[in-house]
C-alpha positions in Angstrom: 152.9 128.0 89.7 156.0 129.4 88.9 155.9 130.3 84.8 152.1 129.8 84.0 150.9 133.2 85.8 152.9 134.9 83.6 151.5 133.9 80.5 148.2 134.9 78.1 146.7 132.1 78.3 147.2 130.4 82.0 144.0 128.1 82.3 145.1 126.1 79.3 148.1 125.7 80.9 146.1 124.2 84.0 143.9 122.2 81.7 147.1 120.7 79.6 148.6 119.7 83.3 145.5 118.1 84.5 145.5 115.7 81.0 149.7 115.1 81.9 149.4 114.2 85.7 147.6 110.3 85.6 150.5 109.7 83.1 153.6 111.6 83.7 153.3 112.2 87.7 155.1 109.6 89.1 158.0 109.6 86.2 161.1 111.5 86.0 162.5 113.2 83.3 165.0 111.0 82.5 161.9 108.5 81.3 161.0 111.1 78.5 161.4 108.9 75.5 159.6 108.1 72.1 158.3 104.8 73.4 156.7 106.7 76.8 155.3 109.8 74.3 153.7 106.8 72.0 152.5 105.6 75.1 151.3 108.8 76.6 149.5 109.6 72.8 147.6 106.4 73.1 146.2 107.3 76.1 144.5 110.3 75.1 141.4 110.6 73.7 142.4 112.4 70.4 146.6 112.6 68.7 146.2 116.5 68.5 145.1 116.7 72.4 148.2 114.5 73.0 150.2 117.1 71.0 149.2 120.2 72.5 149.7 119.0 76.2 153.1 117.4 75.3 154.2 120.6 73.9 153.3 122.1 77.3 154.9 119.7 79.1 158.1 120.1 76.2 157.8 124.2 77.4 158.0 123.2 81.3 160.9 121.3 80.6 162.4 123.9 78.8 161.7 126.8 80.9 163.3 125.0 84.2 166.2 123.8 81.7 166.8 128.5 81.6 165.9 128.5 84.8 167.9 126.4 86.9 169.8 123.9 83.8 168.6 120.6 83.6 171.6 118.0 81.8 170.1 116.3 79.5 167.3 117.7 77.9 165.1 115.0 76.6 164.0 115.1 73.2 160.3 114.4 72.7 158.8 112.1 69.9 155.5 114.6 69.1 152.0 113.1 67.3 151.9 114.0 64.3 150.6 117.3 63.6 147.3 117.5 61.9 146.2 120.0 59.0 144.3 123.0 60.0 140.9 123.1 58.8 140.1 125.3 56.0 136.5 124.6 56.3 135.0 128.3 55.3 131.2 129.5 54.9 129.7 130.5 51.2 127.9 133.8 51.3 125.0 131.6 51.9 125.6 129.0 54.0 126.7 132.4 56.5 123.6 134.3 55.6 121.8 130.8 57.1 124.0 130.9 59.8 123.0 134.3 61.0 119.3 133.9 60.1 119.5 131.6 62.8 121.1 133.6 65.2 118.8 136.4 65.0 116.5 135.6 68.1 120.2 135.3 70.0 121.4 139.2 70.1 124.8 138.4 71.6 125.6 135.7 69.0 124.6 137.7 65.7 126.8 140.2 67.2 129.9 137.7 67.7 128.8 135.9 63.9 128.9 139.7 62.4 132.1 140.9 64.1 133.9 137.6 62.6 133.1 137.5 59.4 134.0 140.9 58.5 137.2 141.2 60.6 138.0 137.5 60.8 139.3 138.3 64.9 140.0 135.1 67.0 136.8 134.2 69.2 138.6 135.4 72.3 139.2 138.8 71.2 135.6 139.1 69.8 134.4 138.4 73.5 136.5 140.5 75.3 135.4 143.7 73.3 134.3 146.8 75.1 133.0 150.0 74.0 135.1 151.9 76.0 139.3 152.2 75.7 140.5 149.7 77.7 144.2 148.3 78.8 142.8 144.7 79.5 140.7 143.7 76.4 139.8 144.8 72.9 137.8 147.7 72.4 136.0 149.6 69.2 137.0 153.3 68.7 133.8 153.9 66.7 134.7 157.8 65.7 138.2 156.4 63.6 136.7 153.1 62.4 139.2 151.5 64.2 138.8 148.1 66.2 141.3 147.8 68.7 141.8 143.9 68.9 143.6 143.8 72.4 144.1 146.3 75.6 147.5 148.6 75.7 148.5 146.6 78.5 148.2 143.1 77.1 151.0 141.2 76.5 151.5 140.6 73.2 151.9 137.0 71.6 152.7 134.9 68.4 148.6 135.1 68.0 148.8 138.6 66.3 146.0 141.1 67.4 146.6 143.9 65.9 143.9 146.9 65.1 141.8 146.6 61.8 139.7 149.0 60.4 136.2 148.5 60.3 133.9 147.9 57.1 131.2 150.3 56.9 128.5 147.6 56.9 129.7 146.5 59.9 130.1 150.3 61.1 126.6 150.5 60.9 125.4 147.9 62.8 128.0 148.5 65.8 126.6 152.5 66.0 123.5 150.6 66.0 124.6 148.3 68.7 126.1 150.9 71.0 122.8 153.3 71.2 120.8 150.2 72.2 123.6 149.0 74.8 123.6 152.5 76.4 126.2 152.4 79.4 127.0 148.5 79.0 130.3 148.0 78.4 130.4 144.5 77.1 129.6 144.6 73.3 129.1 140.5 73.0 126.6 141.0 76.3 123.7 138.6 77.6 121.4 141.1 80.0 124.8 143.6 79.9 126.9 141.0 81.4 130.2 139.7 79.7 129.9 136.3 77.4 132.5 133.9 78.0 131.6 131.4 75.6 129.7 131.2 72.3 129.9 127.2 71.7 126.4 126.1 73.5 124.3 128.5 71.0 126.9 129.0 67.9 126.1 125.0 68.1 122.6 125.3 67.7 122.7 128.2 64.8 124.9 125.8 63.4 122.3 122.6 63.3 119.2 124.8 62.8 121.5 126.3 59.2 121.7 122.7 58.7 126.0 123.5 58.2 128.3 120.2 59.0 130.2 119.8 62.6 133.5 120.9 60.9 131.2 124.8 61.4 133.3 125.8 64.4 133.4 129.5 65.5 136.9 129.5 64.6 135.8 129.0 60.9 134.5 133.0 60.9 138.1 133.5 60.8 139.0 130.9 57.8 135.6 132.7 56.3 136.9 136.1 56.3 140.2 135.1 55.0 139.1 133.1 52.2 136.6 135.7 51.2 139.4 138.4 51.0 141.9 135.7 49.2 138.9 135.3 46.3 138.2 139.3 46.1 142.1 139.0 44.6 143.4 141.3 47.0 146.6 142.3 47.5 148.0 139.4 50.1 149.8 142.0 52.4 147.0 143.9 52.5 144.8 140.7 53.6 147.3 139.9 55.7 147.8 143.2 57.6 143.6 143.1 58.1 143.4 139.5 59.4 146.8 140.0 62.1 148.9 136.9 60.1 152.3 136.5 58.4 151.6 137.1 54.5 153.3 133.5 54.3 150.9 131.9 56.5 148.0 133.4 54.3 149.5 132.3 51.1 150.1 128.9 52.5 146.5 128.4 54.0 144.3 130.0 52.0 146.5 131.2 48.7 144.7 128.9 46.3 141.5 130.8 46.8 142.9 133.7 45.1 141.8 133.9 41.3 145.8 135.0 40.8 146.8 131.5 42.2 149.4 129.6 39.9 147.9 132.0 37.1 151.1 132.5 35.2 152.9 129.1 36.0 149.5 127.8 34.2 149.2 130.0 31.6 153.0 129.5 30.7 152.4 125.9 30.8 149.7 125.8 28.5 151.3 128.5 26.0 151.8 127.2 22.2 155.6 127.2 21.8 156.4 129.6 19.4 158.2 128.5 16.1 
């Protein structure tokens, strides 16, 4: 009530409490410990759902700690954290994805948008047509997509503006003259899409593509696909709104440069 109104996201926030309160409501801080955290984990359906909301409940802690001081702190014993997926689409397996997507405008659109700017599924939605402090929106006269509104607060999820591929140029001038005055580029009837999961799900089945096809894998798509063109990884990195370590670390083995001298040197005759 206090902290979460203030952040970018404060419905996860509200969804992370309502998983913490069976458990945690009648305790007190002071019964933070590893064997209550265990505890806590093994009631949740999944470790990394167990992770995310004790990391909420770590923040809260931490925030009133600032706030108002809080002696002691407890230390939290955290599930262990899983590795991201890395699951990415061949140029096939996407051209199947969005062959099944045609009859569904709004997801083609969202499909398109992601795999040629690899933008988080949040930005994608929020895009408008028209400048905007709130949300995204696509200057189409520079090329420029504008990943998040002037008056956004920014976070550690980068969203910074990446210029836009002329293949996908050309389908977005095409987009905009049939949308006319709607604002909403990912539109259903010209009003605002929340959520892609329901029919991303079923392109998904009908491509015949495993459940690990999430739409969050446009964005491991895009950066693989840049990583294997051999590109320069700042440059990659700078497009997709990441560190140039966290590219290198996720996705630095596709690159056709990976290791090359270390395994070149390695092999080398010795010379006499």
């Amino acid at each position: 009530m206090e902290h979460a109104p203030s952040v970018s996201r404060p419905k996860l926030i509200a969804d992370h409490v309502t998983g913490l309160t069976d458990f945690w409501a009648d305790k007190m801080v002071s019964d933070i410990k590893g064997k209550t955290c265990r505890d806590f984990t093994a009631s949740r359906s999944t470790p990394s759902m167990a992770r995310h909301e004790l990391e909420t409940l770590r923040a809260a802690i931490n925030y009133f700690h600032k706030e108002y001081g809080l002696d002691p702190v407890p230390a939290f014993t955290m599930p262990q954290k899983h590795r991201a997926r890395e699951r990415w689409l061949t140029r096939d397996e996407a051209a199947a994805l969005l062959w099944n997507a045609r009859r569904t405008p709004h997801l083609a659109r969202f499909i398109l948008i992601g795999l040629y700017t690899g933008t988080r599924s949040g930005a994608i939605l929020g895009l408008s047509w028209l400048p905007s402090i709130k949300t995204g929106w696509l200057d189409l006269e520079q090329g420029i997509m504008h990943r998040s509104g002037s008056g956004q607060r920014q976070t550690n999820k980068r969203q910074p503006p990446v210029a836009l591929p002329d293949r996908l140029m050309a389908h977005m001038r095409r987009w905009k003259r049939l949308d006319k005055s709607i604002r909403h580029v990912i539109n259903w009837n010209g009003s605002s899409v929340v959520s892609v999961k329901k029919s991303f799900r079923s392109a998904r089945i009908n491509a015949k593509l495993d459940q690990q096809v999430i739409p969050h894998t446009l964005r491991h798509t895009a950066a693989t696909w840049l990583m294997q063109s051999g590109i320069e990884p700042w440059q990659a990195a700078g497009f997709l709104g990441m560190t140039v370590e966290m590219l290198e670390r996720t996705y630095g083995h596709h690159s056709p440069q990976f290791q090359k001298a270390a395994s070149t040197a390695i092999a080398a005759r010795r010379a006499s």
